[in-house]
C-alpha positions, 0 to 999 in steps of 0.5 A, a space after each residue: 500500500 501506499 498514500 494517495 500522495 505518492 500515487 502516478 499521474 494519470 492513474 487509477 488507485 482503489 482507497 483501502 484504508 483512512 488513516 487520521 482521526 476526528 476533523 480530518 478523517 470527517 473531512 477525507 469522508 465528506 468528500 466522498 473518499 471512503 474505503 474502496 472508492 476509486 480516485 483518478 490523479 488528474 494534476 498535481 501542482 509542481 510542489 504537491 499542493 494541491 493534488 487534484 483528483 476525480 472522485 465518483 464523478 467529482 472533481 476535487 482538490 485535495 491538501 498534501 497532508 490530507 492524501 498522505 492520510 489516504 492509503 491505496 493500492 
C-alpha cells in the first residue's frame, strides 16, 4: 500500500484504508473518499499542493497532508 500522495499521474488507485482521526478523517469522508472508492490523479501542482483528483464523478482538490492520510493500492 501506499498514500494517495505518492500515487502516478494519470492513474487509477482503489482507497483501502483512512488513516487520521476526528476533523480530518470527517473531512477525507465528506468528500466522498471512503474505503474502496476509486480516485483518478488528474494534476498535481509542481510542489504537491494541491493534488487534484476525480472522485465518483467529482472533481476535487485535495491538501498534501490530507492524501498522505489516504492509503491505496
Amino acid at each position: 500500500m501506499e498514500n494517495l500522495k505518492n500515487a502516478a499521474l494519470g492513474s487509477t488507485v482503489r482507497v483501502c484504508k483512512i488513516e487520521g482521526e476526528g476533523a480530518v478523517r470527517r473531512r477525507i469522508m465528506d468528500m466522498g473518499i471512503t474505503r474502496g472508492a476509486e480516485i483518478f490523479v488528474r494534476k498535481a501542482a509542481p510542489l504537491g499542493d494541491p493534488i487534484e483528483v476525480t472522485v465518483r464523478g467529482y472533481e476535487l482538490s485535495l491538501r498534501k497532508a490530507d492524501a498522505e492520510k489516504i492509503l491505496v493500492e
